[in-house]
Biotite code that builds the C-alpha atoms (Angstrom):
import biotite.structure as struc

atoms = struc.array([
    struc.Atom([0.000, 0.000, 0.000], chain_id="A", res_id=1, res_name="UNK", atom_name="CA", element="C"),
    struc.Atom([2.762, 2.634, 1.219], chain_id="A", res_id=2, res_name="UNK", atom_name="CA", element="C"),
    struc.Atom([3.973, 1.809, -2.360], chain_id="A", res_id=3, res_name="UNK", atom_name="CA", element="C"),
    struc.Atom([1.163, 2.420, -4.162], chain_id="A", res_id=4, res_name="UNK", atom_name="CA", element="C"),
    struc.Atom([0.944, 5.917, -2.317], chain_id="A", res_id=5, res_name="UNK", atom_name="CA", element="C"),
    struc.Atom([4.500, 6.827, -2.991], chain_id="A", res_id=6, res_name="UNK", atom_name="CA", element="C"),
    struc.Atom([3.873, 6.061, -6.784], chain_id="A", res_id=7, res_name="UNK", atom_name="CA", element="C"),
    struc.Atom([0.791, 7.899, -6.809], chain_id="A", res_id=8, res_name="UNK", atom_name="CA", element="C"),
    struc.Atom([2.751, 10.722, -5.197], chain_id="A", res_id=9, res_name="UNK", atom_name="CA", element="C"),
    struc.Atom([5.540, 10.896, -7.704], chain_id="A", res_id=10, res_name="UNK", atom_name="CA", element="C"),
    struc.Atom([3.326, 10.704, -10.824], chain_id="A", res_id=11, res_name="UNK", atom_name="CA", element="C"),
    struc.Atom([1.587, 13.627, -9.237], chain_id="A", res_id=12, res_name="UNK", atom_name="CA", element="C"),
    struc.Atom([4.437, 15.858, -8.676], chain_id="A", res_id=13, res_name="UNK", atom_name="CA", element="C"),
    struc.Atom([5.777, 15.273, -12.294], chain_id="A", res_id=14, res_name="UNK", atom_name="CA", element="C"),
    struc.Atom([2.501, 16.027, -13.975], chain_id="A", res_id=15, res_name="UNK", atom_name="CA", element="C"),
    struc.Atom([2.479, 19.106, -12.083], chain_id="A", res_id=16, res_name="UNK", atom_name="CA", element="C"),
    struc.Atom([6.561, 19.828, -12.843], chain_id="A", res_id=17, res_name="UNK", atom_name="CA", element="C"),
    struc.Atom([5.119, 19.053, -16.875], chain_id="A", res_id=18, res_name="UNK", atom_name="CA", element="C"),
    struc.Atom([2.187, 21.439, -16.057], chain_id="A", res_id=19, res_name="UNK", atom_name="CA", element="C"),
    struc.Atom([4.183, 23.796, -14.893], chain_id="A", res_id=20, res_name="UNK", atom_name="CA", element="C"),
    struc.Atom([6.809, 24.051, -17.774], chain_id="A", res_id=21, res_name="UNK", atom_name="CA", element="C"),
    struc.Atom([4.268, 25.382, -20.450], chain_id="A", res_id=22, res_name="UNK", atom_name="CA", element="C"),
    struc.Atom([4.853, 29.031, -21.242], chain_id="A", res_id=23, res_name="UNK", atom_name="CA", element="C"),
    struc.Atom([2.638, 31.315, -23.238], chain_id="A", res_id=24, res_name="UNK", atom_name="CA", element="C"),
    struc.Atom([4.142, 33.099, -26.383], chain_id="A", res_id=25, res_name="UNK", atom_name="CA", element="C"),
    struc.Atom([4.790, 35.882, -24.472], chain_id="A", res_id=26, res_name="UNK", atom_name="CA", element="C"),
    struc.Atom([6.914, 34.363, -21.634], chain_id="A", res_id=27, res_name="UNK", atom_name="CA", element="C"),
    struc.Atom([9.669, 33.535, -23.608], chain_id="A", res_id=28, res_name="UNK", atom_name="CA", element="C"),
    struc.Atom([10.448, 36.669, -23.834], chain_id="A", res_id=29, res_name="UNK", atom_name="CA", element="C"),
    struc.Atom([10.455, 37.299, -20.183], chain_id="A", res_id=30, res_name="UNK", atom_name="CA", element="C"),
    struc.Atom([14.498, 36.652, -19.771], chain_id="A", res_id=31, res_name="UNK", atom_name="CA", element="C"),
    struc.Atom([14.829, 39.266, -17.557], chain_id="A", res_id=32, res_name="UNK", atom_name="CA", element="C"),
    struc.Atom([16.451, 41.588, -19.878], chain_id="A", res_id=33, res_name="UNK", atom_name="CA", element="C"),
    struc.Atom([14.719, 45.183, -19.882], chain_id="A", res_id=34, res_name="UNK", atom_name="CA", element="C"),
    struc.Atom([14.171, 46.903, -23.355], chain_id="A", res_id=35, res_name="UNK", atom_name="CA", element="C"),
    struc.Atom([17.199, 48.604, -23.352], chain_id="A", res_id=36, res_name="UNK", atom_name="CA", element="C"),
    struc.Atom([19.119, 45.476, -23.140], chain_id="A", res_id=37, res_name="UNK", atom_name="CA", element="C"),
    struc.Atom([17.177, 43.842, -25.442], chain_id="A", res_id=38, res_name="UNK", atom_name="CA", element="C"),
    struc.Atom([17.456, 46.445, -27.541], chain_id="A", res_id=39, res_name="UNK", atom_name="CA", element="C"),
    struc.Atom([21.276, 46.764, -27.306], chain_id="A", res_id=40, res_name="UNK", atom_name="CA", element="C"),
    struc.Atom([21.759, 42.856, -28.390], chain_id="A", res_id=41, res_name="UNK", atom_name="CA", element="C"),
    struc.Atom([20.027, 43.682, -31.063], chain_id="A", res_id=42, res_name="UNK", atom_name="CA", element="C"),
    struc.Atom([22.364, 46.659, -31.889], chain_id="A", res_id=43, res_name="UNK", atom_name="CA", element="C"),
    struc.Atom([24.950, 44.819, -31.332], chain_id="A", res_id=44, res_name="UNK", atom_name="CA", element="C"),
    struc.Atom([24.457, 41.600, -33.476], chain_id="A", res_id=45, res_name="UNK", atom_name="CA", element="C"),
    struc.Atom([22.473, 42.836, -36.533], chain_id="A", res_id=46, res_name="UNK", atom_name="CA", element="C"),
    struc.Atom([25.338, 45.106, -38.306], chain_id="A", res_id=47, res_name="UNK", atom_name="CA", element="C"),
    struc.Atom([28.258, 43.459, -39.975], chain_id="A", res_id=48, res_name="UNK", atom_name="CA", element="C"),
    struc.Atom([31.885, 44.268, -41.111], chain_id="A", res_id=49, res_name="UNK", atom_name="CA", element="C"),
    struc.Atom([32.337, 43.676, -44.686], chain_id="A", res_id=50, res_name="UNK", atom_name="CA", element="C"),
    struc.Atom([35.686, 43.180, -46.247], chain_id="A", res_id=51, res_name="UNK", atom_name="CA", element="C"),
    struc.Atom([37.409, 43.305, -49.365], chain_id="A", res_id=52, res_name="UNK", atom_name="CA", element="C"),
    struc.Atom([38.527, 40.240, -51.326], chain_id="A", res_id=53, res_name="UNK", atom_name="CA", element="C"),
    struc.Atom([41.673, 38.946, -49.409], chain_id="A", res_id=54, res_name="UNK", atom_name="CA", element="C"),
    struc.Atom([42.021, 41.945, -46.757], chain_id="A", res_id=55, res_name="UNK", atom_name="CA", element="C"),
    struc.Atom([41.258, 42.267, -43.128], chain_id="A", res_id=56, res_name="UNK", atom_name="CA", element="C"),
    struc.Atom([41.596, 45.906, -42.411], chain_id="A", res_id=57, res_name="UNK", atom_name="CA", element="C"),
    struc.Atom([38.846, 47.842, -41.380], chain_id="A", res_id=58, res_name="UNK", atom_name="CA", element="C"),
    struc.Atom([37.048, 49.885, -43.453], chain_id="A", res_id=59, res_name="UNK", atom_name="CA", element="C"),
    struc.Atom([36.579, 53.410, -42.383], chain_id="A", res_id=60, res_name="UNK", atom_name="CA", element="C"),
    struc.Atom([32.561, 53.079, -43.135], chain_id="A", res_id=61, res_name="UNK", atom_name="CA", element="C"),
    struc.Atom([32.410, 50.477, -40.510], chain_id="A", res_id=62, res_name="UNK", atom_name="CA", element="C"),
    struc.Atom([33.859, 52.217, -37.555], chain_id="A", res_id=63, res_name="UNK", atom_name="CA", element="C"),
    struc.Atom([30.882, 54.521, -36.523], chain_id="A", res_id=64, res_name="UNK", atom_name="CA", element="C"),
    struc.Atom([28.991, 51.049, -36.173], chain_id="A", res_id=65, res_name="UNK", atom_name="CA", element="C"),
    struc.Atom([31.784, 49.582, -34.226], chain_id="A", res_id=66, res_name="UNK", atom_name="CA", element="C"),
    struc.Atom([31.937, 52.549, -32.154], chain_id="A", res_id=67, res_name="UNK", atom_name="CA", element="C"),
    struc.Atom([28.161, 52.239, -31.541], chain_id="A", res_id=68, res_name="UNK", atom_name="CA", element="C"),
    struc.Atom([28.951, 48.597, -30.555], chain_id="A", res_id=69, res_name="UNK", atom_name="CA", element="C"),
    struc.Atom([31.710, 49.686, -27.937], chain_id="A", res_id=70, res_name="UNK", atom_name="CA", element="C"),
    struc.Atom([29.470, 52.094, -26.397], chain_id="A", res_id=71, res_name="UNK", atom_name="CA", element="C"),
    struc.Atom([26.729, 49.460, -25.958], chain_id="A", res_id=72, res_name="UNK", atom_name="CA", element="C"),
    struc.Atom([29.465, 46.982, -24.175], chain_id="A", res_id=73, res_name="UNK", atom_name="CA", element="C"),
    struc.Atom([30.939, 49.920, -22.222], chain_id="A", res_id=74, res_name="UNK", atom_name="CA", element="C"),
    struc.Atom([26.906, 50.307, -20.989], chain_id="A", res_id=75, res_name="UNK", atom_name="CA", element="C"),
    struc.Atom([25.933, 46.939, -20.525], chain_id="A", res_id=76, res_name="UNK", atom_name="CA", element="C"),
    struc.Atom([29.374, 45.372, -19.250], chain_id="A", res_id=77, res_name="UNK", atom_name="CA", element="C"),
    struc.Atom([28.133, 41.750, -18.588], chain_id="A", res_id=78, res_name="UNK", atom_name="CA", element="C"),
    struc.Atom([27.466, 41.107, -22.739], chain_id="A", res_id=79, res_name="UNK", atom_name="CA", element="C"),
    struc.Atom([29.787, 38.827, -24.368], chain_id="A", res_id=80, res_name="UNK", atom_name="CA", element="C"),
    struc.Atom([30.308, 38.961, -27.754], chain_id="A", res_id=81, res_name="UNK", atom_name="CA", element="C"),
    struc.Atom([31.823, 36.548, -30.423], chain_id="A", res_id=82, res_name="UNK", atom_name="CA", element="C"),
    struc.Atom([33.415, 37.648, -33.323], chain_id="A", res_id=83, res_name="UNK", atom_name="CA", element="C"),
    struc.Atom([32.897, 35.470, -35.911], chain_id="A", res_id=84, res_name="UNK", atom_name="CA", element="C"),
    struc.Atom([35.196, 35.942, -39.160], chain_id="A", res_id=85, res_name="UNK", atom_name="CA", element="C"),
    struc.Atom([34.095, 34.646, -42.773], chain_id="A", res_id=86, res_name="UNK", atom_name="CA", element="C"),
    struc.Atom([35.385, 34.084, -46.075], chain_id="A", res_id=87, res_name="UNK", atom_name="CA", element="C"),
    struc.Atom([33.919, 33.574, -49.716], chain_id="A", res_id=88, res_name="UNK", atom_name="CA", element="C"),
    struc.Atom([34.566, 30.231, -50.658], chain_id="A", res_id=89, res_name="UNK", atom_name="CA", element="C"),
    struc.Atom([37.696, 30.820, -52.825], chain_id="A", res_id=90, res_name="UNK", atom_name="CA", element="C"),
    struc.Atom([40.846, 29.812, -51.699], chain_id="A", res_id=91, res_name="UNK", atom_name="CA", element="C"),
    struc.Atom([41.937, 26.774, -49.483], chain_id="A", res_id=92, res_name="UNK", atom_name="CA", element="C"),
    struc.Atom([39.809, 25.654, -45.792], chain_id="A", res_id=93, res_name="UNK", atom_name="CA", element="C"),
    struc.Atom([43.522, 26.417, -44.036], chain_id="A", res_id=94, res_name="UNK", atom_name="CA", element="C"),
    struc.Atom([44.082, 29.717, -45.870], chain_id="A", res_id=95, res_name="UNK", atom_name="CA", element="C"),
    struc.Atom([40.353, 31.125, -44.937], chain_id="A", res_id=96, res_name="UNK", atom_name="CA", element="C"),
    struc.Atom([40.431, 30.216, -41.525], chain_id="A", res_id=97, res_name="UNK", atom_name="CA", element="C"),
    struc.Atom([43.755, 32.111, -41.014], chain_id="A", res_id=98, res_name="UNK", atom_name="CA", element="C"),
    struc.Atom([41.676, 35.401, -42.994], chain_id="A", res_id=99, res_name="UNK", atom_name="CA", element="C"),
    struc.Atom([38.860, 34.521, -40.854], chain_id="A", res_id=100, res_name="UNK", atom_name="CA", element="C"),
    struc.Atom([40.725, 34.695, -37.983], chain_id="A", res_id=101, res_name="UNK", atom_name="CA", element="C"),
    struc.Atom([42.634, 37.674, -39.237], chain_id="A", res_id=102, res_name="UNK", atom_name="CA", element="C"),
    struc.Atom([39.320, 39.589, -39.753], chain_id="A", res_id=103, res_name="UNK", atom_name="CA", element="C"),
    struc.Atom([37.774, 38.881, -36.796], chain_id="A", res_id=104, res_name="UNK", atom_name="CA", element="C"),
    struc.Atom([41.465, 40.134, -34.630], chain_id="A", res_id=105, res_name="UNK", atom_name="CA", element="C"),
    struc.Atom([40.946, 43.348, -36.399], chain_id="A", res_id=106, res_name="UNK", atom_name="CA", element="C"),
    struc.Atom([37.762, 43.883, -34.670], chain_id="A", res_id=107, res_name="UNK", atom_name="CA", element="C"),
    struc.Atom([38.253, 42.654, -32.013], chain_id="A", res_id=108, res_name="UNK", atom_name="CA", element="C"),
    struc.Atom([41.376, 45.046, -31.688], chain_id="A", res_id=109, res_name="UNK", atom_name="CA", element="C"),
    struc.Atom([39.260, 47.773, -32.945], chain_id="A", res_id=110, res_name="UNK", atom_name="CA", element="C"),
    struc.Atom([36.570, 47.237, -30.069], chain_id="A", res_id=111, res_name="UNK", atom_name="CA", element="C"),
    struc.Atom([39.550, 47.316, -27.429], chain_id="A", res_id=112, res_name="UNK", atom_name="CA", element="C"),
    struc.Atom([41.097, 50.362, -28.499], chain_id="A", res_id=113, res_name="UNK", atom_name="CA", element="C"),
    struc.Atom([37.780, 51.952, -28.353], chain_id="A", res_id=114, res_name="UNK", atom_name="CA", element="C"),
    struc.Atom([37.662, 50.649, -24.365], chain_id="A", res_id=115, res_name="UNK", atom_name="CA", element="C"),
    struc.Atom([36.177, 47.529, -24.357], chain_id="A", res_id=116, res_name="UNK", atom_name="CA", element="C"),
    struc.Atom([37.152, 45.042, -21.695], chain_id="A", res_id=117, res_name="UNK", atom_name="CA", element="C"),
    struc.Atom([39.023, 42.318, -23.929], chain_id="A", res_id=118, res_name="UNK", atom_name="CA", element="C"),
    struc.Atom([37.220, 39.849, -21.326], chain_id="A", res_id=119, res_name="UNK", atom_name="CA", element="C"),
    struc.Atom([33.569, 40.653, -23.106], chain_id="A", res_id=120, res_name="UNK", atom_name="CA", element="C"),
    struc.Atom([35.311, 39.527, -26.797], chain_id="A", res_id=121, res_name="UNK", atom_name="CA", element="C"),
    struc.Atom([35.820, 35.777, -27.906], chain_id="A", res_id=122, res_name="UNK", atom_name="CA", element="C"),
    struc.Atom([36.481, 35.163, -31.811], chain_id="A", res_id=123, res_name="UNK", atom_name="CA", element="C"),
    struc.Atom([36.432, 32.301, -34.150], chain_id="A", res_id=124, res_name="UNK", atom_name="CA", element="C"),
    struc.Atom([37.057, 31.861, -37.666], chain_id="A", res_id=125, res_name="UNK", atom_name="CA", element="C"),
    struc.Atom([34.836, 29.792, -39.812], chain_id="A", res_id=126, res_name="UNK", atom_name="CA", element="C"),
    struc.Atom([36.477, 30.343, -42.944], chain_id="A", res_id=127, res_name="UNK", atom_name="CA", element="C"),
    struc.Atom([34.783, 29.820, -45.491], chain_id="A", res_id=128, res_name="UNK", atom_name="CA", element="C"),
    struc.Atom([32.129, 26.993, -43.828], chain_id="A", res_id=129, res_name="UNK", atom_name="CA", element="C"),
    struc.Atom([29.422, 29.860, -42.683], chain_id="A", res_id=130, res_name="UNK", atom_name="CA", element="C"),
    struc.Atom([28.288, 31.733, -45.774], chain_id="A", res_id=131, res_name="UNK", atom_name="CA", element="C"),
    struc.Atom([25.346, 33.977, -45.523], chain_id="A", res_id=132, res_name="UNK", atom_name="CA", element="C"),
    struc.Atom([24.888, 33.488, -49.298], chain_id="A", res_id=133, res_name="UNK", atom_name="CA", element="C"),
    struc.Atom([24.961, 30.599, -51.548], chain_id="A", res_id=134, res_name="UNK", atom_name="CA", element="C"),
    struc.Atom([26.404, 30.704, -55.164], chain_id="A", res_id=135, res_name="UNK", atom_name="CA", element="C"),
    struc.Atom([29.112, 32.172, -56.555], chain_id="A", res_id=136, res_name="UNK", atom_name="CA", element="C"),
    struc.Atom([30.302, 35.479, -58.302], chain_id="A", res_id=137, res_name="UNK", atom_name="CA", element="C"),
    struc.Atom([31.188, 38.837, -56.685], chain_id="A", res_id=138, res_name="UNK", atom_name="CA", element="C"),
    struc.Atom([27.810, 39.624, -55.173], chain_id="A", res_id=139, res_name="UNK", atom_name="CA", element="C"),
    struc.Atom([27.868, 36.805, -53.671], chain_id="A", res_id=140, res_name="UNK", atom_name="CA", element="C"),
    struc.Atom([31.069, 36.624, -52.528], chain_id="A", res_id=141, res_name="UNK", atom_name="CA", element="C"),
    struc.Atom([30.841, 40.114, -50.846], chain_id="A", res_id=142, res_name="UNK", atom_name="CA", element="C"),
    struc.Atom([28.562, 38.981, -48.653], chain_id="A", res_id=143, res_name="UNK", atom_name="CA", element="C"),
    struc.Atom([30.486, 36.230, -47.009], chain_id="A", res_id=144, res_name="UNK", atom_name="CA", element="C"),
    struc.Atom([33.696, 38.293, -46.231], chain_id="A", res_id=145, res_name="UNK", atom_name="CA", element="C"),
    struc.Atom([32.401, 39.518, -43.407], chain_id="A", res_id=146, res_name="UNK", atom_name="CA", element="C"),
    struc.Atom([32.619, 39.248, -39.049], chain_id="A", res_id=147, res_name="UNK", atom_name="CA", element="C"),
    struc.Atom([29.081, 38.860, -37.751], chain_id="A", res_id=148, res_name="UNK", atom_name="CA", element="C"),
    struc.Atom([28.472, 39.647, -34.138], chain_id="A", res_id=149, res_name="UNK", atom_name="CA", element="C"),
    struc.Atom([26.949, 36.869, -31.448], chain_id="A", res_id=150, res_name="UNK", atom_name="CA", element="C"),
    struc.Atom([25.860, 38.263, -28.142], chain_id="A", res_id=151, res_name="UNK", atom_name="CA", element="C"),
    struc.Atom([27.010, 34.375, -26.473], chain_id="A", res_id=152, res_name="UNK", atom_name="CA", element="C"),
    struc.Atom([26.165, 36.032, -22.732], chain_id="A", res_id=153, res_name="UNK", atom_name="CA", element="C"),
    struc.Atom([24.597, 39.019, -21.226], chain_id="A", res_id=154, res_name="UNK", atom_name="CA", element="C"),
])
């Protein structure tokens, strides 16, 4: 009998843990971030660095966005961000990663010389494995020579 009970118990308490779990549309947004925040990740991860075919230097259109992207870490000092650096798919995997690599250093150097705690930066390369666009030609191409921006903690 005390058995029975105890089994009767548990399936009780996990239909209620299973009860419990389901969220309305709304509540997954409810991560505790407040507009501003929620707003900054956004800043921060929707504009890109574009480079030119087989460079890694900064181009002077993008630092006014990187700025803006400093300021917002400066602000909210517990984001972490990845730099992520890309490649078009010319050119070997080990060659691209190194650019990759290369591209995302320069902004990540960029963002530290502009004050940002080198402990809110991580990069990666992916080379040429993460376009944004498939196909090939210099449209194409443009697009995947680029760093894109991951908030990975906040």
């Amino acid at each position: 009998m005390k058995r029975y009970a105890l089994i009767l118990t548990l399936i009780a308490a996990l239909a209620a843990g299973f009860g419990c779990a389901k969220k309305s549309a709304d509540a997954a947004y409810d991560d505790g971030l407040t507009p501003e925040m929620r707003a900054a990740i956004q800043q921060i991860t929707d504009a890109r660095v574009y480079f030119a075919f087989d460079k890694f230097d900064i181009k002077p259109e993008y630092k006014d966005m990187l700025k803006t992207k400093a300021d917002l870490m400066k602000r909210y000092s517990a984001i972490r961000v990845r730099i992520e650096g890309n490649c078009d798919e010319r050119g070997t995997q080990e060659y691209n990663l190194a650019l990759g690599e290369r591209r995302a250093r320069a902004a990540y150097e960029y963002l530290v010389t502009l004050g940002v705690n080198p402990g809110q930066l991580e990069m990666i390369s992916y080379g040429k494995e993460n376009p944004s666009v498939q196909g090939s030609g210099e449209t194409v191409w443009a697009k995947n020579r680029r760093d894109d921006f991951r908030v990975v903690a906040h």
